[in-house]
Residue frames as a rotation matrix with the C-alpha (Angstrom) as fourth column:
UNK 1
-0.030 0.889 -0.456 198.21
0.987 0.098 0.125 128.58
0.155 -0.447 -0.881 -20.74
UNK 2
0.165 0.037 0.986 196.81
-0.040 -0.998 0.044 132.33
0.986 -0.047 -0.163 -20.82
UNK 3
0.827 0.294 -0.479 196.87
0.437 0.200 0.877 131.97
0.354 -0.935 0.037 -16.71
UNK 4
0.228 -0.961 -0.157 200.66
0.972 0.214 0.102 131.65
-0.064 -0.176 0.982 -16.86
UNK 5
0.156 -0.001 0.988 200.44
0.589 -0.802 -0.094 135.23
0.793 0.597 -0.124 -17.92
UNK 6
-0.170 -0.113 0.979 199.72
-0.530 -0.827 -0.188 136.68
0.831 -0.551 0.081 -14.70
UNK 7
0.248 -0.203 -0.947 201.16
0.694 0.720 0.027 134.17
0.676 -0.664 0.320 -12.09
UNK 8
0.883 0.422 0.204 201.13
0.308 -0.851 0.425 135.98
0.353 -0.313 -0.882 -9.03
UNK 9
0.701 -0.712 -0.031 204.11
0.119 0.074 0.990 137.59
-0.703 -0.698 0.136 -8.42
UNK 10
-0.121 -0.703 0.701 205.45
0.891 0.233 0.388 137.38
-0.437 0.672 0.598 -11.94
UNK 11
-0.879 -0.358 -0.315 206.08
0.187 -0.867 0.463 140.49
-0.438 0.348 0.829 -14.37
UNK 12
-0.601 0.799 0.028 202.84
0.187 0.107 0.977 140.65
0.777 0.592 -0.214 -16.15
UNK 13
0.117 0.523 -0.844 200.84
0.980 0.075 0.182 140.24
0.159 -0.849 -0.504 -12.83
UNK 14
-0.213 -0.065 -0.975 202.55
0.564 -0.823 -0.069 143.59
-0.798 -0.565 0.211 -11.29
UNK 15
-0.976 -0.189 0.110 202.28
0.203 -0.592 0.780 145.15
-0.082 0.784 0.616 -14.42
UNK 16
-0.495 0.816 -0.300 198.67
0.520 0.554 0.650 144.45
0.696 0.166 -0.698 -14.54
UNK 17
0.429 0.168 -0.887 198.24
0.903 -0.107 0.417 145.29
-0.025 -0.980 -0.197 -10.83
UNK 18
-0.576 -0.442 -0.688 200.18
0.533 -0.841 0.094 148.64
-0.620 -0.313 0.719 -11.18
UNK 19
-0.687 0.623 0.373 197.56
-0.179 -0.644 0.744 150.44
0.704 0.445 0.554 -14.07
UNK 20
0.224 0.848 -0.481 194.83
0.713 0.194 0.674 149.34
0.665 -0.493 -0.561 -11.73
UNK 21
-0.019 -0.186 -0.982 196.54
0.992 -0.130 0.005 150.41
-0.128 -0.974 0.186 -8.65
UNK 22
-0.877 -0.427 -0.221 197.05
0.423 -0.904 0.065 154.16
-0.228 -0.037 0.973 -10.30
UNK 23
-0.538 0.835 -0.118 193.51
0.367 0.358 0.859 153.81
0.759 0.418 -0.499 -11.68
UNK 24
0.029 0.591 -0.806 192.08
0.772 0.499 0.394 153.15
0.635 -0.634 -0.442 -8.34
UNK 25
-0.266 -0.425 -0.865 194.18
0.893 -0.447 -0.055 155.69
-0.363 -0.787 0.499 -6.10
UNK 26
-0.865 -0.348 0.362 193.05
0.495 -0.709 0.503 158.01
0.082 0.614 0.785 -8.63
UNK 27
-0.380 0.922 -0.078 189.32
0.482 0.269 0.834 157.05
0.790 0.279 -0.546 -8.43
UNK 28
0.367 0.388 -0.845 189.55
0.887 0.128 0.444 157.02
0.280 -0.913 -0.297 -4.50
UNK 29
-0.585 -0.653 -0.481 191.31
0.747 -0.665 -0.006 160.40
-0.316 -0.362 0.877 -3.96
UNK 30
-0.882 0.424 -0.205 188.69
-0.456 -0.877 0.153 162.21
-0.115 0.228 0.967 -6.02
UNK 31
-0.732 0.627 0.269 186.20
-0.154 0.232 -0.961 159.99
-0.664 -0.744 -0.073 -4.37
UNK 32
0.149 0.747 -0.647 184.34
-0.989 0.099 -0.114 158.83
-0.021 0.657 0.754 -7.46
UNK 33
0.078 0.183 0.980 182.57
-0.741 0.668 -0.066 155.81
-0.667 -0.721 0.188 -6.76
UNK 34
0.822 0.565 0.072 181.71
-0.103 0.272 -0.957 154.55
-0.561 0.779 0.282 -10.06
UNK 35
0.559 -0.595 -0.577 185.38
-0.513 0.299 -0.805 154.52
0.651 0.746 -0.139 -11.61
UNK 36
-0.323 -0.740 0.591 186.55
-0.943 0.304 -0.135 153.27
-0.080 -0.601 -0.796 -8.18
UNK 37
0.023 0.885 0.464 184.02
-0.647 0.367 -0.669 150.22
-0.762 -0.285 0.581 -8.79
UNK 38
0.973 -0.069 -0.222 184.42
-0.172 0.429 -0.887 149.53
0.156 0.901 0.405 -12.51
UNK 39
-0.013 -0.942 -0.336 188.58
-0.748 0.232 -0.621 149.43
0.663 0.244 -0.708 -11.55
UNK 40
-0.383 -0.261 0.886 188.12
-0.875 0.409 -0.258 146.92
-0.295 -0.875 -0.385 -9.23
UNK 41
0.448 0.657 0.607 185.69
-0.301 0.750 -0.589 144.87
-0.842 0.081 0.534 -11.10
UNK 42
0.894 0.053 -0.446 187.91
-0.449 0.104 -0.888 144.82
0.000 0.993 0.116 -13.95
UNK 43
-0.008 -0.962 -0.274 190.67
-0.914 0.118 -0.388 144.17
0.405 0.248 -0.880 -12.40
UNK 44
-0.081 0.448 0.890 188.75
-0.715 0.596 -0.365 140.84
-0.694 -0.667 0.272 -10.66
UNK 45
0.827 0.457 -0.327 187.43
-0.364 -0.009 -0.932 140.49
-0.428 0.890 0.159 -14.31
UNK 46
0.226 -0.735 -0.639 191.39
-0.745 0.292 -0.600 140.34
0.627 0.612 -0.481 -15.67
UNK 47
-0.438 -0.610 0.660 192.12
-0.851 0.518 -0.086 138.10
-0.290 -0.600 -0.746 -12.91
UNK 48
0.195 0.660 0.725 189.33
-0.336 0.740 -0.583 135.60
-0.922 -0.129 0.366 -13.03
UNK 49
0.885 0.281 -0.372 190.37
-0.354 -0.112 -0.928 135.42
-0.303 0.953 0.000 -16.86
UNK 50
0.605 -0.726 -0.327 194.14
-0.341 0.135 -0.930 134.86
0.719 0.674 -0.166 -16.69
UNK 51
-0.310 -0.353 0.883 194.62
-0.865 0.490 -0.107 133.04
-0.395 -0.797 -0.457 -13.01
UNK 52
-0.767 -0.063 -0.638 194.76
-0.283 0.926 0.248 129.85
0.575 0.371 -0.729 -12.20
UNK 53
-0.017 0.974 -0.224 191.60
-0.220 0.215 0.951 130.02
0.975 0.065 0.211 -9.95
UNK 54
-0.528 -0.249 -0.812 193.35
0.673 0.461 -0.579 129.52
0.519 -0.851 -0.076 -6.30
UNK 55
-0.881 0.305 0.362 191.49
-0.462 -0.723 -0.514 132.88
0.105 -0.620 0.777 -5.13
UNK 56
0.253 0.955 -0.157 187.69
-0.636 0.287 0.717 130.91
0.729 -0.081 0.680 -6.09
UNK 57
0.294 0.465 -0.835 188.98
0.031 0.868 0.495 128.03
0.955 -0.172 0.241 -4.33
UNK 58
-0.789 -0.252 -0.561 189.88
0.608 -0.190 -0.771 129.53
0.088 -0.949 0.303 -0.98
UNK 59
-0.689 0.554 0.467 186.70
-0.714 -0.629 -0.307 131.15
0.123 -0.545 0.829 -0.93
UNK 60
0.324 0.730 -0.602 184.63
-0.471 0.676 0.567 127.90
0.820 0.100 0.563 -1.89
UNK 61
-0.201 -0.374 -0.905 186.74
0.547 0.724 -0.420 126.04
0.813 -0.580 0.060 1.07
UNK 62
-0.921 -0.223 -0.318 186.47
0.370 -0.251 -0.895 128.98
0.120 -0.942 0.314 3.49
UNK 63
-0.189 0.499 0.845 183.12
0.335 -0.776 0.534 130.43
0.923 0.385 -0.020 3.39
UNK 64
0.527 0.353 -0.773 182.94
0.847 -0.140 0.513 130.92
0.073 -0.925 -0.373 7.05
UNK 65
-0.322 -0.941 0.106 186.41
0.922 -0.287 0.260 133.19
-0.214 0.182 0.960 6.57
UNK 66
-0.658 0.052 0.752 184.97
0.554 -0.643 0.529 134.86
0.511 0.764 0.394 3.93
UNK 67
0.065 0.992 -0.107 181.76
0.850 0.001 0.526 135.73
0.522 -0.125 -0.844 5.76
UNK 68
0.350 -0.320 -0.881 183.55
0.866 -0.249 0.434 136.80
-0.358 -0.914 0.190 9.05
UNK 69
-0.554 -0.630 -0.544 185.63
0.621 -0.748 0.233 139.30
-0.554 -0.208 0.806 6.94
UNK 70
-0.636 0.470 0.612 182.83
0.496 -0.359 0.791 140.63
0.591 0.807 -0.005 5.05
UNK 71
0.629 0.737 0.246 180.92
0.490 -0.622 0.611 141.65
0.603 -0.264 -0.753 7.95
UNK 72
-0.219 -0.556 -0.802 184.13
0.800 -0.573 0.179 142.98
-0.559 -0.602 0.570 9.82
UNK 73
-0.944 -0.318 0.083 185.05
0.306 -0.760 0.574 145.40
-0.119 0.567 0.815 6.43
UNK 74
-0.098 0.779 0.619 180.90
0.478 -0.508 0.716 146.32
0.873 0.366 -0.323 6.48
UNK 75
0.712 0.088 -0.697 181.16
0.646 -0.472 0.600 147.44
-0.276 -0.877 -0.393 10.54
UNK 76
-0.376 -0.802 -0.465 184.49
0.741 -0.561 0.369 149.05
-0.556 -0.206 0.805 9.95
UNK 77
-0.703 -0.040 0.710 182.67
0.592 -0.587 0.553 151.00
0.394 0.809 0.437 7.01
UNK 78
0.376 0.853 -0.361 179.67
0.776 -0.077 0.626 151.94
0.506 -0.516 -0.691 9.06
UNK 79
0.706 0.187 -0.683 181.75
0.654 -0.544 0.526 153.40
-0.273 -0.818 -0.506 11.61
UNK 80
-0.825 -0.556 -0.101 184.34
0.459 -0.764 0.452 155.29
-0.329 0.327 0.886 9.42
UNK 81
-0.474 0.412 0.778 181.23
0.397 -0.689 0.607 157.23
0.786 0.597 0.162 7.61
UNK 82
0.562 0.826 -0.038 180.09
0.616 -0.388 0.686 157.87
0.552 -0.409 -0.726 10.69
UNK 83
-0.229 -0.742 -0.630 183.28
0.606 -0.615 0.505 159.76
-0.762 -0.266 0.590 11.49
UNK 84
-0.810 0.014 0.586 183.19
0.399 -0.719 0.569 161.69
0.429 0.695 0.577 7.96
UNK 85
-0.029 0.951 0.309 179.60
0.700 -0.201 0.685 161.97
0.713 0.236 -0.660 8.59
UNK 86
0.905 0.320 -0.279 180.10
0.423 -0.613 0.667 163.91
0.043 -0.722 -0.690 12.07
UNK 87
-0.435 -0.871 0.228 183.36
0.865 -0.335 0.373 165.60
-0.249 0.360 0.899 10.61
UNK 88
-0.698 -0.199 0.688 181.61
0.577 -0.725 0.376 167.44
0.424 0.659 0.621 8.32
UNK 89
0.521 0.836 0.172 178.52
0.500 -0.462 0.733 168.45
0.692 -0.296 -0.658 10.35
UNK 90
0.467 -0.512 -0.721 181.20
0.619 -0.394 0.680 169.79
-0.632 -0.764 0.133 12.95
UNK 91
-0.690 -0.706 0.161 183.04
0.666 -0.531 0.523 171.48
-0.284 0.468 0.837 10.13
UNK 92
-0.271 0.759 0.592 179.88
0.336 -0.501 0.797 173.27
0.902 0.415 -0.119 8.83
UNK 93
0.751 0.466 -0.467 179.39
0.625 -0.275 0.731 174.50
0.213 -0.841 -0.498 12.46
UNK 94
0.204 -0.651 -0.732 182.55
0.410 -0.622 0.667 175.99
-0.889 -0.436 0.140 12.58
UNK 95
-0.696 -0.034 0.717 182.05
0.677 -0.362 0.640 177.50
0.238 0.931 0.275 9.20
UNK 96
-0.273 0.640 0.718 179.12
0.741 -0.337 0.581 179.15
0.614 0.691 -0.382 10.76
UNK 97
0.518 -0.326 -0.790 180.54
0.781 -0.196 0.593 179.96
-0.349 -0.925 0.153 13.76
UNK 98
-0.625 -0.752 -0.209 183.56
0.528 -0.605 0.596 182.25
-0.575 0.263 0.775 11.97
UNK 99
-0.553 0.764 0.332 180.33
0.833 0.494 0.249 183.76
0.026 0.414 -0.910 10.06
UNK 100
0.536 0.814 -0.222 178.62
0.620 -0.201 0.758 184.67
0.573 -0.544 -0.613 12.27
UNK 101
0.465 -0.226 -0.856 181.23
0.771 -0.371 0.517 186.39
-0.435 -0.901 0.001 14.21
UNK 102
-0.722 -0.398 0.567 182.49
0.691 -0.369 0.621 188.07
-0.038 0.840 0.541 10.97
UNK 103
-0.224 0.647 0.729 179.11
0.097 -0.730 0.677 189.87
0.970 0.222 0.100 10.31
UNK 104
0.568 0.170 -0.805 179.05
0.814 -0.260 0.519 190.86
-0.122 -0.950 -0.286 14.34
UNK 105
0.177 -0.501 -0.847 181.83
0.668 -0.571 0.477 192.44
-0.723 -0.650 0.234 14.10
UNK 106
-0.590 0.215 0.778 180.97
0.735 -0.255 0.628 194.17
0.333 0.943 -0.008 10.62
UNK 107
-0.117 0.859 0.498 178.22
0.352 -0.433 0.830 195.25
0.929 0.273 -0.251 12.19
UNK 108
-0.398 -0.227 0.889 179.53
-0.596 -0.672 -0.439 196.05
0.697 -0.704 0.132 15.84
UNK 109
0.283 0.930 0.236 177.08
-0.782 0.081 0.618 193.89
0.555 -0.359 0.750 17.34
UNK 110
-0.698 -0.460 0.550 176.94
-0.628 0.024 -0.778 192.28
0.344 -0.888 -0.306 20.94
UNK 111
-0.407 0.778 0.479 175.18
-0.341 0.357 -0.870 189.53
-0.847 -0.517 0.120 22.04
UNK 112
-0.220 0.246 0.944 172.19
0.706 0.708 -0.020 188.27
-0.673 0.662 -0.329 19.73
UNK 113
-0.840 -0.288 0.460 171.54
0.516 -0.162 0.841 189.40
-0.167 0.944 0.285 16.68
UNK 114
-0.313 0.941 -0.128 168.17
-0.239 -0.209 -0.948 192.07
-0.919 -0.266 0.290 16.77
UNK 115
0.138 0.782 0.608 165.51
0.504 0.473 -0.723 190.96
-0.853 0.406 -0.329 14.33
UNK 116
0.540 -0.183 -0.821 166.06
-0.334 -0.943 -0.009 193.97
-0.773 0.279 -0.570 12.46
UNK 117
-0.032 -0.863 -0.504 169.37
-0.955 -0.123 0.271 192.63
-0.295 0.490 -0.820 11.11
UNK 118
-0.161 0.028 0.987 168.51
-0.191 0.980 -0.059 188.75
-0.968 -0.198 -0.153 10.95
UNK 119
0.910 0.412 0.053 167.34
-0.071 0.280 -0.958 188.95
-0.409 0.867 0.283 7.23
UNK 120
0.684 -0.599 -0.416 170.75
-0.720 -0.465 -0.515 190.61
0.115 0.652 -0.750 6.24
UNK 121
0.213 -0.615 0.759 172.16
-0.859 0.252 0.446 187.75
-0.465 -0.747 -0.475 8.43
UNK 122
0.376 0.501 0.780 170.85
-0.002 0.842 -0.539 185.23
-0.927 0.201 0.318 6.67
UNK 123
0.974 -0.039 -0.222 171.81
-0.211 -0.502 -0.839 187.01
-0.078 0.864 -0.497 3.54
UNK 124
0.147 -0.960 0.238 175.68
-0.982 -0.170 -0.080 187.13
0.118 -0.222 -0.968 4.49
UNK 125
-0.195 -0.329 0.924 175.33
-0.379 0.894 0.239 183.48
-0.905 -0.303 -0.299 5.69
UNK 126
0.888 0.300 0.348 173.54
0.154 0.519 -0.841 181.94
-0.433 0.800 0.415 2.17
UNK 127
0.911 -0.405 -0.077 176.59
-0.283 -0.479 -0.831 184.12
0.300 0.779 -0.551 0.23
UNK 128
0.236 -0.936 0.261 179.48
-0.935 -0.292 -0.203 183.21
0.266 -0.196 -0.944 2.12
UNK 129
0.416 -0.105 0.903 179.22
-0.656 0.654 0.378 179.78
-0.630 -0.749 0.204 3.49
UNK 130
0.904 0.224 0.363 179.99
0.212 0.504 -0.838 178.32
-0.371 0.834 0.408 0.46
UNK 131
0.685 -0.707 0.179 183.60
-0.356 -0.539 -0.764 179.90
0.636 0.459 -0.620 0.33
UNK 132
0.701 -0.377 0.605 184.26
-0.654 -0.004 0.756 179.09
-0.283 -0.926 -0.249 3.71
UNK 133
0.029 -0.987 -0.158 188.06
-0.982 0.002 -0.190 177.60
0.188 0.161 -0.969 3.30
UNK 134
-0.949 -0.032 0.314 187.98
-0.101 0.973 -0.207 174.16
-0.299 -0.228 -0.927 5.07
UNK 135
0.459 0.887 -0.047 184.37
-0.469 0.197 -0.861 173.57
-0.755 0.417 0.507 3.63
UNK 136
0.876 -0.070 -0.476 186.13
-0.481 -0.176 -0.859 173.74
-0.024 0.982 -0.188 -0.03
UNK 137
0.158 -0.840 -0.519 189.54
-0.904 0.088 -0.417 171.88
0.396 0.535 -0.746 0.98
UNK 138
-0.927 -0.101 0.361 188.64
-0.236 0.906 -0.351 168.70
-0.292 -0.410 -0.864 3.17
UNK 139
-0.433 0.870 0.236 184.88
0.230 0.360 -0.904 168.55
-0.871 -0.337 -0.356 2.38
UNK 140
-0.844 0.222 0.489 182.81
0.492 -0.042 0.869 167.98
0.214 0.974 -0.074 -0.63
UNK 141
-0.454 0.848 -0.273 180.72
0.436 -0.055 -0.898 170.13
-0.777 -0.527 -0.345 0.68
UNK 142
-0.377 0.608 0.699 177.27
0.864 -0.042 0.502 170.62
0.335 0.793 -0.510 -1.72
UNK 143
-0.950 -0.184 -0.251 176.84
0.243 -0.943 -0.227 174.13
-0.195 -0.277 0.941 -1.39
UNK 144
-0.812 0.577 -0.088 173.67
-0.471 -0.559 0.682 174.42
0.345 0.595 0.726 -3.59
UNK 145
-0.137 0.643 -0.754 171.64
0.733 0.577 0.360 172.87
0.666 -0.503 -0.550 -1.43
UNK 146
-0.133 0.170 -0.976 171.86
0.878 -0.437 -0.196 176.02
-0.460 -0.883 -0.091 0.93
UNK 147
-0.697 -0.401 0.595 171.49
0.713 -0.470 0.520 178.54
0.071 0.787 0.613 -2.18
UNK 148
-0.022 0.879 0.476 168.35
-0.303 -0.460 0.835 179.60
0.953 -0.126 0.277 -0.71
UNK 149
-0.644 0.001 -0.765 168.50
0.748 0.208 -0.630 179.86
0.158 -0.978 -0.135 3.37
UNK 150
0.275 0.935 -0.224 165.01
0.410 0.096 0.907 180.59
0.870 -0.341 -0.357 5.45
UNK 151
0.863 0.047 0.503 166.14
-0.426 -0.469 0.774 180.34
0.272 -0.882 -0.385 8.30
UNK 152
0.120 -0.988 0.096 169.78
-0.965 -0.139 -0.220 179.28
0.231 -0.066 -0.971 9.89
UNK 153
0.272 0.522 0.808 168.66
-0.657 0.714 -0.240 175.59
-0.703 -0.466 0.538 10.42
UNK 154
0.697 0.587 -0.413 168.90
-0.446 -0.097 -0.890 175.32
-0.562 0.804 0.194 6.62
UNK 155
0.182 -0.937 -0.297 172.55
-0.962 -0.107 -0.252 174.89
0.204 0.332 -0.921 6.53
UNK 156
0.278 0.229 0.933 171.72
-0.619 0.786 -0.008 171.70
-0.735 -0.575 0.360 8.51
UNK 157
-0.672 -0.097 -0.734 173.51
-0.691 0.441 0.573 168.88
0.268 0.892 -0.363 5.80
UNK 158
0.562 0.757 0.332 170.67
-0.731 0.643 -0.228 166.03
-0.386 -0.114 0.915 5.06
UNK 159
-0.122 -0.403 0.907 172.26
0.052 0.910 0.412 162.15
-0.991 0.098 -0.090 4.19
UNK 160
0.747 0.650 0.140 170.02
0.238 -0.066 -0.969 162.78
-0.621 0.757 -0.204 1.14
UNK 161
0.931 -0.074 -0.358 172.54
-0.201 -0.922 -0.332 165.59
-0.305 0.381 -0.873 -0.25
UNK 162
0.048 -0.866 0.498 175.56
-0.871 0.208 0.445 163.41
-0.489 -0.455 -0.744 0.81
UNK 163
0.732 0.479 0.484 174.39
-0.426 0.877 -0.224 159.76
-0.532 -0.042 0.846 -0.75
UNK 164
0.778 -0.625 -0.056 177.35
0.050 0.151 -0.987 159.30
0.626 0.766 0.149 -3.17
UNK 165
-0.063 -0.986 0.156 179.93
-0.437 -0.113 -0.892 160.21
0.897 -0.125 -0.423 -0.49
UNK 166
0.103 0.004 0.995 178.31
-0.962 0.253 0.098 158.37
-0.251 -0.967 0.030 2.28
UNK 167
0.964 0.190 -0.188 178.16
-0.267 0.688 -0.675 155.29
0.001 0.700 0.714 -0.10
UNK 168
0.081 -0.994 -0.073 182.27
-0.175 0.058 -0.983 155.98
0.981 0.092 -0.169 -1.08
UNK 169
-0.205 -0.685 0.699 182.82
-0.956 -0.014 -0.293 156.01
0.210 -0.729 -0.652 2.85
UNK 170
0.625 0.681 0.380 180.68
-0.707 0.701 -0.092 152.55
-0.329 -0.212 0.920 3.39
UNK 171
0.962 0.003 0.274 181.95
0.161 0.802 -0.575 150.90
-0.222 0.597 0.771 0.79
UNK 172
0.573 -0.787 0.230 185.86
0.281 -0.075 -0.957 152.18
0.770 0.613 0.178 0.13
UNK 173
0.998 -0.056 -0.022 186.82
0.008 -0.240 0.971 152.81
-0.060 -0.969 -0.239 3.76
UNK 174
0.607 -0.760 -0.233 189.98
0.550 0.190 0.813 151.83
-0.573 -0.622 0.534 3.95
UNK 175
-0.281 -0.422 0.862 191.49
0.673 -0.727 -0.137 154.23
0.684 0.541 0.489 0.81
UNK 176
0.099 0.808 0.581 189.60
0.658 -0.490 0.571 156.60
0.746 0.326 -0.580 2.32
UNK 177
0.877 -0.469 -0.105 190.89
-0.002 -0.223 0.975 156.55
-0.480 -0.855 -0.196 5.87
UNK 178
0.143 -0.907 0.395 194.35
0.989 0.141 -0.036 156.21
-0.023 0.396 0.918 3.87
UNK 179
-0.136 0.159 0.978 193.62
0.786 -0.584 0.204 159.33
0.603 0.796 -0.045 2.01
UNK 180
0.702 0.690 0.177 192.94
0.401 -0.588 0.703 161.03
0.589 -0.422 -0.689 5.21
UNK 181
0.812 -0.545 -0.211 195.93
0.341 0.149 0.928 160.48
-0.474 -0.825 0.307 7.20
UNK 182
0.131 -0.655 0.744 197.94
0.929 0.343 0.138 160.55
-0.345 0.673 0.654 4.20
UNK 183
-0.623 -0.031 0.781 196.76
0.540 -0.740 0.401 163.94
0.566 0.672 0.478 3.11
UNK 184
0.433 0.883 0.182 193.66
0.365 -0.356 0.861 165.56
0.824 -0.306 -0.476 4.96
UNK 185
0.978 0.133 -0.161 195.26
0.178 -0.124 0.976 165.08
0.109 -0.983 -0.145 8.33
UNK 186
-0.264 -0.964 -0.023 198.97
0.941 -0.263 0.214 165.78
-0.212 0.034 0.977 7.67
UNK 187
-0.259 0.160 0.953 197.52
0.570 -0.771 0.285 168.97
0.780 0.617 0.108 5.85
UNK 188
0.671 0.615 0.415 195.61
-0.068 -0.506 0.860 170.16
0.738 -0.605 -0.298 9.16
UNK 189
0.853 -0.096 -0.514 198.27
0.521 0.080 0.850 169.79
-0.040 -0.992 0.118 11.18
UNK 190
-0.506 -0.842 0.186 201.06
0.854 -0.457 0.249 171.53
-0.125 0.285 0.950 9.58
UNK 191
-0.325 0.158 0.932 198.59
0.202 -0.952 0.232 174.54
0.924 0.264 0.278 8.89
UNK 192
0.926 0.377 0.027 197.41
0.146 -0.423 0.894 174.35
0.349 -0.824 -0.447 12.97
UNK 193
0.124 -0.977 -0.176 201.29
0.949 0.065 0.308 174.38
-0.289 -0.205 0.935 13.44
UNK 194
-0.557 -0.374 0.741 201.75
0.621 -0.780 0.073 177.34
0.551 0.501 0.668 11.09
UNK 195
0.174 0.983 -0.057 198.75
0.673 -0.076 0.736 178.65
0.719 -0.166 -0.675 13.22
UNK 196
0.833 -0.134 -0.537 200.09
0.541 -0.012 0.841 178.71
-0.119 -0.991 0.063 16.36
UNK 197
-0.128 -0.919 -0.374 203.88
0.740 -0.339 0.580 180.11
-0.660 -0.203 0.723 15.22
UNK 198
0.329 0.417 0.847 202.30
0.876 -0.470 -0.109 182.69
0.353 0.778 -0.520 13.01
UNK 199
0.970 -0.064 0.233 202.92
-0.133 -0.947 0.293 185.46
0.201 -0.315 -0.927 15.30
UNK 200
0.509 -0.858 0.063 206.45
0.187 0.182 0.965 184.25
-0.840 -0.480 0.253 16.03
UNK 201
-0.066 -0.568 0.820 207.27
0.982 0.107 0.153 184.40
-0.175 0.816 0.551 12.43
UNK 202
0.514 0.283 0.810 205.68
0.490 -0.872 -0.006 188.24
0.704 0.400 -0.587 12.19
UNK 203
0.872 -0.311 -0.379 207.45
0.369 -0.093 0.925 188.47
-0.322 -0.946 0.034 15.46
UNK 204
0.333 -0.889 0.315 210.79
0.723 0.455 0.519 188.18
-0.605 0.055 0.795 13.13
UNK 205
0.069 -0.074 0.995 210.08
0.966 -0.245 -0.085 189.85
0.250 0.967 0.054 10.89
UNK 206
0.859 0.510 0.031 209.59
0.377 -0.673 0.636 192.74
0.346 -0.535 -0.771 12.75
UNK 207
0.603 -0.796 -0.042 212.74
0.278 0.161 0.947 192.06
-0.747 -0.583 0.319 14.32
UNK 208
-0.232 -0.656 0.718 214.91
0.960 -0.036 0.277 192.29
-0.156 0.754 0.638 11.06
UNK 209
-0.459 -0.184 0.869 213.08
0.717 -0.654 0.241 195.55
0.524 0.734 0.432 9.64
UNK 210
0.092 0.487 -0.869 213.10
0.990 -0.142 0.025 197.29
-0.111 -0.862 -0.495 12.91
UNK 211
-0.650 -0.630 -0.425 215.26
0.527 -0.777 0.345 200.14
-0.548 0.000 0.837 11.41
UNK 212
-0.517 0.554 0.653 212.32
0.717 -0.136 0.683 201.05
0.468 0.821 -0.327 9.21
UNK 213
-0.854 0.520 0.028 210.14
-0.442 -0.696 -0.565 204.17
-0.274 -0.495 0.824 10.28
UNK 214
-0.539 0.841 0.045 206.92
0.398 0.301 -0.866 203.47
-0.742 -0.449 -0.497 10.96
């Protein structure tokens, strides 16, 4: 029987279950929805083909089960994109925050910004926000949407711009939160670490090549 192939648990099965699995982690780490989707359906696809059918018939017996955890894993998705979703709108504030105090202090300036200078401001924001470090290494952020900024509102992100990665958080949540903890949020905390002991390390240095003239 082809089934026998990929009893769970047997060699064939993990084999099977390990190209997916690198597949997938690949898909979901660089957040494309569409190969995370087609590996999953194919690997459903190889299953439904070469099992023995015990997954159909624990859903046909439970369907109450099934329901229950379908609408848990749609709340839980809901409320993880609505973390990303106010992540990034907090990151893009503090992208425009370091900015904005950049071209102050470029430009000396105290308080608000006089009218005078507000085009160039605008100017300095459209050109730069788009570089802005954490923008470009936790956030997909879609820059070209702000390629042309009016007025400082503009930067404002719209769901619209986002639909593909608010989708990936909905639907793939739980890689996703993986992928955070795993990487995102280890990453931010070793570099607010390095933050904080930055001056202790220049501190050393100092120390060692005091003999040096100035």
């Amino acid at each position: 029987m082809w089934w026998e192939l990929l009893v769970v648990g047997g060699f064939w099965f993990w084999t099977v279950f390990s190209v997916f699995a690198v597949w997938f982690l690949w898909a979901t780490w660089a957040e494309k929805g569409w190969p995370t989707t087609i590996s999953i359906f194919l690997f459903l696809a190889v299953l439904t083909l070469f099992s023995d059918g015990e997954m159909h018939k624990w859903a046909y017996d439970n369907p109450i089960n099934l329901l229950a955890a379908v609408g848990i894993y749609i709340a839980a998705g809901i409320l993880w994109s609505i973390f990303k979703w106010y992540s990034l709108n907090i990151a893009i504030r503090r992208a425009y925050n370091r900015l904005l105090e950049k071209f102050k202090e470029g430009r000396k300036i105290t308080g608000e910004i006089p009218d005078e200078q507000k085009q160039d401001w605008l100017l300095h924001l459209c050109r730069n926000i788009s570089h802005d470090e954490e923008l470009n290494d936790y956030y997909n952020f879609k820059w070209s949407y702000v390629s042309e900024i009016d007025t400082a509102r503009d930067i404002i992100p719209k769901p619209s711009h986002y639909k593909p990665d608010l989708i990936f958080w909905l639907s793939y949540w739980p890689v996703s939160v993986l992928w955070y903890f795993l990487s995102d949020f280890i990453e931010r905390l070793f570099k607010g670490i390095y933050e904080v002991f930055s001056n202790v390390y220049a501190w050393i240095s100092k120390s060692v090549f005091k003999f040096l003239p100035e």
